[in-house]
N, C-alpha and C positions, 0 to 999 in steps of 0.2 A: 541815605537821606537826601531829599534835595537840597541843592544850595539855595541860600538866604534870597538870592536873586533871583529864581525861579520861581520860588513861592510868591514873592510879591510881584514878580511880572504876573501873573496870575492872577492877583488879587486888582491888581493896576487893571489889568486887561477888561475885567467884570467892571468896574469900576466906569471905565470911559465908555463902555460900550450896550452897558443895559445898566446903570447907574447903581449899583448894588454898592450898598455904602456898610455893612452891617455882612462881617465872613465868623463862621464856624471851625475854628482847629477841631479837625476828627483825628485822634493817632490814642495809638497806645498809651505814649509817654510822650505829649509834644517836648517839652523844657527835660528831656535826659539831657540833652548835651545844652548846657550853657552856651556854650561859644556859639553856638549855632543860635540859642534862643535871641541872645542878643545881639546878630548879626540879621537876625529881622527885623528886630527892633532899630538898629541904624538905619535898616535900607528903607522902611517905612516913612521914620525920621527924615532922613532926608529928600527923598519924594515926595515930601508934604501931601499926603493923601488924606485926603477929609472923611476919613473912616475908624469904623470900631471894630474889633474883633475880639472874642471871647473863647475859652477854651472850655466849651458846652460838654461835652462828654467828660470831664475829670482827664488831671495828670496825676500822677507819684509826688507827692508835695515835698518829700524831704531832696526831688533832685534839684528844686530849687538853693543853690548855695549862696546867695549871696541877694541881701536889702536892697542893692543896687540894681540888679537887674529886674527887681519888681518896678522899681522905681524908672528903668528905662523903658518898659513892658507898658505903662500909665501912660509915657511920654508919647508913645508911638500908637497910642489908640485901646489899649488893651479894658474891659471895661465889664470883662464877667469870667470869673476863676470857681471852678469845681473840684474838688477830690475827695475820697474816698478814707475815711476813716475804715467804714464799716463796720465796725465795732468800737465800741471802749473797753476792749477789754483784750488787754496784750496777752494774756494768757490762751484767749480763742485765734488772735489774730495767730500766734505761732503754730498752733494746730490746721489751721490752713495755709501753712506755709506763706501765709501775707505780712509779713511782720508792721507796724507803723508807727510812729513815732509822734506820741500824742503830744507829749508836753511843745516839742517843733509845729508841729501842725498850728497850737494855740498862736505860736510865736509870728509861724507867716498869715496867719488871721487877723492880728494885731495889726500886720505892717500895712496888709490891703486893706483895711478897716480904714488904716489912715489917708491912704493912698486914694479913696473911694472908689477900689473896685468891688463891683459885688460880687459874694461870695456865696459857693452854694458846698455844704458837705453831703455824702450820699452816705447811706446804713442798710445792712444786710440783716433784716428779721429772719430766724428761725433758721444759720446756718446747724450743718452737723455740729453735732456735742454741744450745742450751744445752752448754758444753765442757767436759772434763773441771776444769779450771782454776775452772768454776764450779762443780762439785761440790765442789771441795775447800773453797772457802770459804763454802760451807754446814756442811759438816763442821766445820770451825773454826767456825762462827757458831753453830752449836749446843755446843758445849762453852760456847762465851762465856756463851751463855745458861742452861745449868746453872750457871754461876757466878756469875751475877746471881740464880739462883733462879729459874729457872721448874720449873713440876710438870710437865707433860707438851708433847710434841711431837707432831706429826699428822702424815703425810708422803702425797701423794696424788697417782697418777699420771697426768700429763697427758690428757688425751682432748678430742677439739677437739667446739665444740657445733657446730649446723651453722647458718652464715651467721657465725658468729665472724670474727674477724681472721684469725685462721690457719689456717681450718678445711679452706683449699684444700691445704693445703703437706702434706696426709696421707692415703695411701692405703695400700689394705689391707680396709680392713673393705666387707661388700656389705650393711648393713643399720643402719640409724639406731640401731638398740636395742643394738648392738655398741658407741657411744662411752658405756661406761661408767668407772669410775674404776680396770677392770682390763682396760684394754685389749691382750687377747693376740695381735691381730690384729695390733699391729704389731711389725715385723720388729725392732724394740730393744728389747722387748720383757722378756728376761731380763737383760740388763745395766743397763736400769733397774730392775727389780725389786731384783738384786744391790743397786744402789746405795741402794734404799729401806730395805733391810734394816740395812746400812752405816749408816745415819742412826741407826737404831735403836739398834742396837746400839753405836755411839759416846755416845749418850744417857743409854744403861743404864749403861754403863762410866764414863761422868763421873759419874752420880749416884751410882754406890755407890762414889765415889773421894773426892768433894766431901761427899755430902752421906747415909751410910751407913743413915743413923737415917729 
């Protein structure tokens, strides 16, 4: 990984030079290593750089261990946080080898709620083995999450890349540029849609119920 100082020379450098006040963390897992997450947060810190940065593509929310480094994360500009549920349902989540830890996930939604970073969770409609019984505790897992405070939901429909884990168990489409993230080619195709909508619109309906303003 690069060091803490690289990255914000970098950010510095955009900064003074084409005034770019507003950066995007693109990585896997920015915040896996703590030490390191909050070693950009000091160098930020102390370079007083009159900028924001938001972690737009999602991290792994449970490698966050600790209140404090959200809280130094706010300090140093930090001002839009994404991750990935993708289900509510730990029982699909362990079948794709994704495991997630919802009741934590509520926990650090709470803190940035308080913190006012915005928060955005993402959901995976229509993976393999996926049963009605898992929809519904998505559905529940997103109201939970308007109750802890999150701002927005993403909801995005399954489409297998090719060589994936799953990518055998789907047929239908006769061309590679067809698995896109509206995949009409396959035959469940409108009852996942349906069910996407359903996300949404439970979203909208807990927000303007919970939280109107």
């Amino acid at each position: 990984g690069r060091t803490a100082g690289n990255v914000v020379d970098e950010m510095e450098y955009f900064f003074r030079k084409m005034a770019v006040t507003d950066f995007h963390f693109s990585d896997l897992d920015p915040t896996v290593n703590d030490k390191r997450t909050r070693a950009i947060c000091q160098e930020l810190i102390r370079r007083k750089l009159p900028i924001t940065w938001k972690i737009a593509q999602g991290t792994k929310i449970e490698t966050i261990k600790s209140i404090e480094t959200l809280r130094l994360m706010k300090q140093a500009g930090c001002a839009y946080f994404s991750f990935s549920p993708e289900s509510g349902s730990p029982e699909l989540m362990k079948k794709l080898n994704k495991p997630f830890d919802h009741d934590y996930g509520l926990k650090i939604v709470r803190e940035l709620n308080n913190l006012k970073i915005y928060t955005q969770a993402c959901f995976i409609a229509g993976c393999p083995g996926e049963t009605p019984d898992d929809r519904e505790q998505s559905v529940n897992y997103v109201k939970k999450l308007v109750l802890a405070g999150v701002d927005e939901i993403a909801v995005f429909i399954y489409s297998p890349l090719p060589g994936s884990y799953f990518s055998d168990q789907f047929k239908g489409f006769t061309h590679y540029s067809e698995l896109t993230r509206s995949p009409t080619w396959r035959s469940d195709y409108k009852s996942i849609k349906a069910y996407r909508r359903r996300m949404y619109l439970v979203f909208l309906a807990s927000k303007l119920r919970h939280h109107p303003s």
